[in-house]
N, CA, C and O atoms as CSV, one atom per row, in Angstrom:
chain,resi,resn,atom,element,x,y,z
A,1,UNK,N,N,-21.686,20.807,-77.911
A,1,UNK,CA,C,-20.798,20.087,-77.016
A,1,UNK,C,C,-20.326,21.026,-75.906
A,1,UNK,O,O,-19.578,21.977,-76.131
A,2,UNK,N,N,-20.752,20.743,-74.820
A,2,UNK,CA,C,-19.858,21.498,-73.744
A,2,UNK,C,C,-18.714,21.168,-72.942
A,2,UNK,O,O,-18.516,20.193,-72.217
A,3,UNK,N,N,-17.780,22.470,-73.293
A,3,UNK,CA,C,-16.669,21.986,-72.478
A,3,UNK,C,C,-16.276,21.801,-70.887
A,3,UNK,O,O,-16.901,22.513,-70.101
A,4,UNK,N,N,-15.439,21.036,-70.435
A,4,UNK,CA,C,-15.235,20.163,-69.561
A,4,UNK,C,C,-15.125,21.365,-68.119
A,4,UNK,O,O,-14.030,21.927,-68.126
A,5,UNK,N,N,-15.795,21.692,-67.272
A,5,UNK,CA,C,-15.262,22.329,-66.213
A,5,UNK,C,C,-13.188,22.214,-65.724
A,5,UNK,O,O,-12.551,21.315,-65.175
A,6,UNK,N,N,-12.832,23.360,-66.179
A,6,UNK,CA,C,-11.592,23.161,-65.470
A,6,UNK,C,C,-11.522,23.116,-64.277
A,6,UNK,O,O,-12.424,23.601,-63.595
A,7,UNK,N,N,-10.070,22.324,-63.534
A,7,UNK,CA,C,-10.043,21.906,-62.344
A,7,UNK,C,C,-10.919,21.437,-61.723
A,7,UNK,O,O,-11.551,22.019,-60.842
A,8,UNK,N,N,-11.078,20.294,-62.107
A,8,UNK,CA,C,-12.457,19.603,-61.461
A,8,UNK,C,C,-12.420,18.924,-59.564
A,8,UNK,O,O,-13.264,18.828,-58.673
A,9,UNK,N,N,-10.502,18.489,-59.738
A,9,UNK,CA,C,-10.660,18.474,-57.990
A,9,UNK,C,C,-10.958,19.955,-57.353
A,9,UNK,O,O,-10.413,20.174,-56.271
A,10,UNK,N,N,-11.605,20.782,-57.800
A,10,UNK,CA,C,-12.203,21.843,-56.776
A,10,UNK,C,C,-13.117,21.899,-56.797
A,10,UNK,O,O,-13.848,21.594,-57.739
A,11,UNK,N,N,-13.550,22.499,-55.294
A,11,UNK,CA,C,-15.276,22.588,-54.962
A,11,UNK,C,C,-15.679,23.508,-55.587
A,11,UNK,O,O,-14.865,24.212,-56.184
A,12,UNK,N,N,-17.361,23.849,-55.660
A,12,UNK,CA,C,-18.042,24.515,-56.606
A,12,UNK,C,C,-17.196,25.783,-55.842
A,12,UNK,O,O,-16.399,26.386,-56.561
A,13,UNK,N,N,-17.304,26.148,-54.658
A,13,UNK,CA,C,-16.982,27.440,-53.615
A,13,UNK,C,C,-15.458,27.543,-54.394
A,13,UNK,O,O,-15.099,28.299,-55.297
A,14,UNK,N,N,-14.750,26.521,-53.702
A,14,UNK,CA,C,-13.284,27.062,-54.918
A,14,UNK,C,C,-12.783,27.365,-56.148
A,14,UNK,O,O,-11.774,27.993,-56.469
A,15,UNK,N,N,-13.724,26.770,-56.864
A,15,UNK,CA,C,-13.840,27.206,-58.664
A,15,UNK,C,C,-14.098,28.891,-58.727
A,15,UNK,O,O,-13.586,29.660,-59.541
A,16,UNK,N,N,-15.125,29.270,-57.535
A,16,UNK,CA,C,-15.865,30.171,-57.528
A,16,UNK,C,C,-14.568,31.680,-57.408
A,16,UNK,O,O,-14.366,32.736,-58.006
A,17,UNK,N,N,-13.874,30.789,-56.068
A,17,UNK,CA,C,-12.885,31.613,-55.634
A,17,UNK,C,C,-11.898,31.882,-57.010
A,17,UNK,O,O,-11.547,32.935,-57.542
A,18,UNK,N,N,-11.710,30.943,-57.228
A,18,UNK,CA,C,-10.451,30.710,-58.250
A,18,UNK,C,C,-11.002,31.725,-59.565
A,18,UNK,O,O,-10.168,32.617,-59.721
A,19,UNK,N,N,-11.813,31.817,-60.259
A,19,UNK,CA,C,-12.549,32.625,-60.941
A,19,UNK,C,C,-12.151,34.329,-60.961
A,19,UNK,O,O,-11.874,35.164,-61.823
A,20,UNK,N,N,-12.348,34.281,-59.033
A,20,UNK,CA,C,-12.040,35.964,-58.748
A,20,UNK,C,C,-10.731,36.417,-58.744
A,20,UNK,O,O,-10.309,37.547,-58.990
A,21,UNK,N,N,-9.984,35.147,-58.358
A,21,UNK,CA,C,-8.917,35.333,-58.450
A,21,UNK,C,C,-8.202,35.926,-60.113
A,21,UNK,O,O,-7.478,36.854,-60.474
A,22,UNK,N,N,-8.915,34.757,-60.775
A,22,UNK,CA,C,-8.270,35.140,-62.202
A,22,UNK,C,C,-8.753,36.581,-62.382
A,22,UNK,O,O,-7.855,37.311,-62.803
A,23,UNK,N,N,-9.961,37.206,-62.174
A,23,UNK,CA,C,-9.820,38.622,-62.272
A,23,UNK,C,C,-9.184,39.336,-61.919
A,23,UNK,O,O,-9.183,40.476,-62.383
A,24,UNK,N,N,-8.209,38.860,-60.738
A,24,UNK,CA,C,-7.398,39.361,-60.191
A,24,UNK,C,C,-7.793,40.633,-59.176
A,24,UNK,O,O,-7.263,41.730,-59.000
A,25,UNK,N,N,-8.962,39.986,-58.593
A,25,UNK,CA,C,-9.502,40.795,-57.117
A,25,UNK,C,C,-8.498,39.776,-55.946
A,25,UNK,O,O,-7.957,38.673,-55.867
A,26,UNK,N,N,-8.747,41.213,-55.063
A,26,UNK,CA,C,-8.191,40.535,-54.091
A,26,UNK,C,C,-9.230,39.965,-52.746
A,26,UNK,O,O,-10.455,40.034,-52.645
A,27,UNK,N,N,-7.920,39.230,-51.531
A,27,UNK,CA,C,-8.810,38.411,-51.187
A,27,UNK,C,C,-10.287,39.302,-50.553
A,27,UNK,O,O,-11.408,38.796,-50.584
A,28,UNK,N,N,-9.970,40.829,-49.944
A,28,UNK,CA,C,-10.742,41.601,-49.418
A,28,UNK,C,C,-12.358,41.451,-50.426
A,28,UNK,O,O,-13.506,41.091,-50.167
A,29,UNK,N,N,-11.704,41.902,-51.521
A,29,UNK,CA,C,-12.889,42.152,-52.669
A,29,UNK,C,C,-13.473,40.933,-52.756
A,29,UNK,O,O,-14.694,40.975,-52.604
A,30,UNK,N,N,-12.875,39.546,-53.006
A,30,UNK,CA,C,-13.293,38.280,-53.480
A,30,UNK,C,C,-14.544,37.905,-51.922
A,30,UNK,O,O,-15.546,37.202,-52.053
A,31,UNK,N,N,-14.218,38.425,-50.880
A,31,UNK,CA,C,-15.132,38.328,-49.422
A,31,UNK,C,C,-16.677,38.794,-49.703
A,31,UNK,O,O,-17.732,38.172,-49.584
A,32,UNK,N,N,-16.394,40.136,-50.123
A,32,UNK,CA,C,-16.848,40.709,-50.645
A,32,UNK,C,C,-18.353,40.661,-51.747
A,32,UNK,O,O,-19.522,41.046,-51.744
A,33,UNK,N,N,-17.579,40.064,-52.442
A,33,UNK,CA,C,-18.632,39.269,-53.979
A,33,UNK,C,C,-19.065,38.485,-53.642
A,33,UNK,O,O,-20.231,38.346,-54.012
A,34,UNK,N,N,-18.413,37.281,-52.606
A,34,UNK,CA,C,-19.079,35.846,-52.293
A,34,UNK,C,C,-20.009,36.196,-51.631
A,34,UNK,O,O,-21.131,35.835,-51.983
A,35,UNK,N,N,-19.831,37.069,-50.378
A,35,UNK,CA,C,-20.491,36.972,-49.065
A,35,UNK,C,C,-19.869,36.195,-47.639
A,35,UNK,O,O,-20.498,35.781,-46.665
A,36,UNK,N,N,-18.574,36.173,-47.880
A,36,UNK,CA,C,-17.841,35.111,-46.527
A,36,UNK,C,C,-16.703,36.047,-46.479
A,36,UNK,O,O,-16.334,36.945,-47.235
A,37,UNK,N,N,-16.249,35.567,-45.350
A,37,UNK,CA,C,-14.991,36.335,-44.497
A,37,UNK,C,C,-14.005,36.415,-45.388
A,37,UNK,O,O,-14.291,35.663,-46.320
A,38,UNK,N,N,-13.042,36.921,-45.560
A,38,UNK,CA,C,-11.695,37.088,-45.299
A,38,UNK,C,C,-10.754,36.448,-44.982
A,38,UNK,O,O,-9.619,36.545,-45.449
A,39,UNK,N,N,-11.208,35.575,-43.980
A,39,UNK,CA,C,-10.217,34.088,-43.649
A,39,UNK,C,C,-11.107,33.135,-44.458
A,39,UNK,O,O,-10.479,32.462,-45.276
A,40,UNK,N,N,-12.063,32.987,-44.422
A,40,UNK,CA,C,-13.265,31.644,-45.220
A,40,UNK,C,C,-11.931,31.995,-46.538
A,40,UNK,O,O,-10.895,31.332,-46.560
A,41,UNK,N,N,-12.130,32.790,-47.248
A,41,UNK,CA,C,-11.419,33.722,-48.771
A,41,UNK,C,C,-9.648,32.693,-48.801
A,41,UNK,O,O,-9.247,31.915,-49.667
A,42,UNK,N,N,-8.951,33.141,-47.468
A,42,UNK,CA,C,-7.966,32.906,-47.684
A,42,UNK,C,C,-7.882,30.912,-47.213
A,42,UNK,O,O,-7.448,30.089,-48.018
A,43,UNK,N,N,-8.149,30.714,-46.477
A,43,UNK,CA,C,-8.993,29.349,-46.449
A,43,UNK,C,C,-8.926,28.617,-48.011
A,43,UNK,O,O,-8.141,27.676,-48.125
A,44,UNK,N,N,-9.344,28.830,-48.633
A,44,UNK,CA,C,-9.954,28.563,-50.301
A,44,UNK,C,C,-8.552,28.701,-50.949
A,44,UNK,O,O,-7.969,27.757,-51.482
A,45,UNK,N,N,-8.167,29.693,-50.874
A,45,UNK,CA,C,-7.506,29.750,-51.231
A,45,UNK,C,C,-6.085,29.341,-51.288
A,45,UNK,O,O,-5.330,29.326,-52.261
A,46,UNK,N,N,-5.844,28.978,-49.924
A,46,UNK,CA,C,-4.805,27.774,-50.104
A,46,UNK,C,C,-5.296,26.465,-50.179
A,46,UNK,O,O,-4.639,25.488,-50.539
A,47,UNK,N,N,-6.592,26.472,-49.793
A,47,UNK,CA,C,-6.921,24.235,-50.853
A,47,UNK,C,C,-6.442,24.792,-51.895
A,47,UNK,O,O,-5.429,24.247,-52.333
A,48,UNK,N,N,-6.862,25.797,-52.513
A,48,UNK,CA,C,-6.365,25.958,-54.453
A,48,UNK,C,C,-4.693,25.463,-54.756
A,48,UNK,O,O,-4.057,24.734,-55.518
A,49,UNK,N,N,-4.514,26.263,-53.768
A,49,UNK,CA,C,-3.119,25.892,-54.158
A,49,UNK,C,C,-2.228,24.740,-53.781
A,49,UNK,O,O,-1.118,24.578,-54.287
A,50,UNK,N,N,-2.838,23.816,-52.727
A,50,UNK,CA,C,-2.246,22.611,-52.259
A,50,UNK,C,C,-3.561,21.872,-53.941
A,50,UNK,O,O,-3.310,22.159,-55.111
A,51,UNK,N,N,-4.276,21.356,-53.694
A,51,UNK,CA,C,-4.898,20.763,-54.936
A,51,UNK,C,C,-4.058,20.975,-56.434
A,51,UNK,O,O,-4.004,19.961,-57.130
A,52,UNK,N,N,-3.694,21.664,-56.733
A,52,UNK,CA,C,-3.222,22.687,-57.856
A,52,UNK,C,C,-1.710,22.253,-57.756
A,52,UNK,O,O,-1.142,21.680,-58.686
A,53,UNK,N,N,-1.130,22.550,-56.622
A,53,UNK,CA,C,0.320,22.343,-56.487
A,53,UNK,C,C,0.722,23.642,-56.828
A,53,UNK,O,O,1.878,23.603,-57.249
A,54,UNK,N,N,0.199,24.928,-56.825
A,54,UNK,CA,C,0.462,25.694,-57.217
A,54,UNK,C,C,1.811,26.308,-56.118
A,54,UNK,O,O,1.896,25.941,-54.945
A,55,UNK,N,N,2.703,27.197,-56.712
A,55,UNK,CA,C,3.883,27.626,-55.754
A,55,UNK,C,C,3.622,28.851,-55.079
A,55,UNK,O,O,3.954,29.130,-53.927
A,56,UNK,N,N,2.699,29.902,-56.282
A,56,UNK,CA,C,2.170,30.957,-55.580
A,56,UNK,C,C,0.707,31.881,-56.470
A,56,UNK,O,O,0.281,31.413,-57.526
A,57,UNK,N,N,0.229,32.881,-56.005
A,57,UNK,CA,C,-0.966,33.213,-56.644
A,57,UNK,C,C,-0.529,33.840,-57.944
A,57,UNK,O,O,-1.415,33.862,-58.799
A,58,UNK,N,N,0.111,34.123,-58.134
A,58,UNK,CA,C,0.533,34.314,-59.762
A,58,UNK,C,C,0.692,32.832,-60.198
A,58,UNK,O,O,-0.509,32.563,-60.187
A,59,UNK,N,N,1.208,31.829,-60.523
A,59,UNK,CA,C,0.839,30.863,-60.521
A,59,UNK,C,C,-0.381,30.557,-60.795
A,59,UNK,O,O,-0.774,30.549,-61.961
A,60,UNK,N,N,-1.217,30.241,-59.709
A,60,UNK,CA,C,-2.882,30.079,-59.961
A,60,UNK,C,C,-3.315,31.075,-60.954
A,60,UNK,O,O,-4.085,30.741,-61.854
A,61,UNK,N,N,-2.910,32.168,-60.858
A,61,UNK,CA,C,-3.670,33.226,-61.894
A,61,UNK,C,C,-3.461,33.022,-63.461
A,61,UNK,O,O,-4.180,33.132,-64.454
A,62,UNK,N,N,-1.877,32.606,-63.162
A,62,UNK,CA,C,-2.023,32.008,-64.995
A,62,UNK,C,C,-2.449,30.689,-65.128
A,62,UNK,O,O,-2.633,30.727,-66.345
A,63,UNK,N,N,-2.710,29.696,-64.855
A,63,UNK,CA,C,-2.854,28.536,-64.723
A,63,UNK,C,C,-4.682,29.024,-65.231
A,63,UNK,O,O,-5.183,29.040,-66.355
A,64,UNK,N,N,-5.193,29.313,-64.103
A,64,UNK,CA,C,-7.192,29.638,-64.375
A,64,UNK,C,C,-7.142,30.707,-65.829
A,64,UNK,O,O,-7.685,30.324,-66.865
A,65,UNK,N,N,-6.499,31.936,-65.762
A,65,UNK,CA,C,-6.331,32.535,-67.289
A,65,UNK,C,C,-6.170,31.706,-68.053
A,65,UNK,O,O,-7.232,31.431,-68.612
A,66,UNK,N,N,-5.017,30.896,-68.527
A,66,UNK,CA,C,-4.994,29.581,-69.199
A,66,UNK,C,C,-6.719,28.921,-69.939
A,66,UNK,O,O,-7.300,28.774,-71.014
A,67,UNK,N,N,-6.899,28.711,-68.454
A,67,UNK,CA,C,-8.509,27.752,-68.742
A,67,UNK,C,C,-9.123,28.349,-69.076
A,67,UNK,O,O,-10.254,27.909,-69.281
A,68,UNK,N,N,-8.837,29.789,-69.377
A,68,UNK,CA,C,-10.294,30.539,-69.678
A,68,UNK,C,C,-11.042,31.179,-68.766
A,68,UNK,O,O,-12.067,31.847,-68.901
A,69,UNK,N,N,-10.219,30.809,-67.542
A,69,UNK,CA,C,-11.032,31.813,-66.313
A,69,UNK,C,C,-10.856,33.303,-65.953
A,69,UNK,O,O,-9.863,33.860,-66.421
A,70,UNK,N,N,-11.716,34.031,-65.162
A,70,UNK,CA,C,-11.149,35.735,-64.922
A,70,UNK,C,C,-11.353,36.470,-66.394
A,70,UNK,O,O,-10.856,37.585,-66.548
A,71,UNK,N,N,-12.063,35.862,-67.444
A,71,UNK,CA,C,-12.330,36.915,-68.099
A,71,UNK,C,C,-13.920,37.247,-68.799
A,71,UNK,O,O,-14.166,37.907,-69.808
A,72,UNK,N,N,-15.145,36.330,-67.608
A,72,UNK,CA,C,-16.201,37.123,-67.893
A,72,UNK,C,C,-16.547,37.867,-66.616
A,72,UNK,O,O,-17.586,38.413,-66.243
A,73,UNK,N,N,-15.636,37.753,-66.195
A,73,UNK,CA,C,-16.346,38.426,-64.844
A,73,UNK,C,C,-16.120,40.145,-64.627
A,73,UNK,O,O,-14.974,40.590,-64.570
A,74,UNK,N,N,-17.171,40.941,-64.527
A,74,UNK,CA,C,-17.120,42.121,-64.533
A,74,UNK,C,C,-17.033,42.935,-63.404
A,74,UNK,O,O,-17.293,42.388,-62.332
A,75,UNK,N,N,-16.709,44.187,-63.393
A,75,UNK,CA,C,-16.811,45.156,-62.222
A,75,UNK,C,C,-15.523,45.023,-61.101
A,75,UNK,O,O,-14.675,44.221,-61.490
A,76,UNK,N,N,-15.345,45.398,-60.326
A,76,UNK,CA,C,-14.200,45.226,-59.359
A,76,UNK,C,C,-14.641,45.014,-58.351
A,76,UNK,O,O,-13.906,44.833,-57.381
């Protein structure tokens, strides 16, 4: 049985973001890994948090930790 993708109102690109986030890279690094800007990064990152309702990135970070996110992802 596989489980359900968390946060499903996000795009594949924002799941993606949201992910790095839970590793708790920042937005520089998260540019970085994807391959897009810095603004594209921060862009994403507030849909996350209007979608989410989130108040701030700690917030999002426990919320995706929660789901299980930010902890296969390796390297910095």
């Amino acid at each position: 049985m596989t489980r359900p993708t968390p946060f499903p109102e996000l795009t594949e690109r924002e799941r993606e973001t949201l992910e790095e986030l839970a590793a708790g890279r920042s937005n520089a690094a998260i540019a970085t890994r994807l391959g897009i800007s810095t603004k594209t990064v921060r862009n994403y990152v507030s849909s996350i948090f209007i979608k989410l309702h989130a108040a701030d990135r700690t917030d999002v970070i426990i919320r995706a930790r929660d789901a299980g996110l930010g902890k296969s992802s390796s390297g910095s």
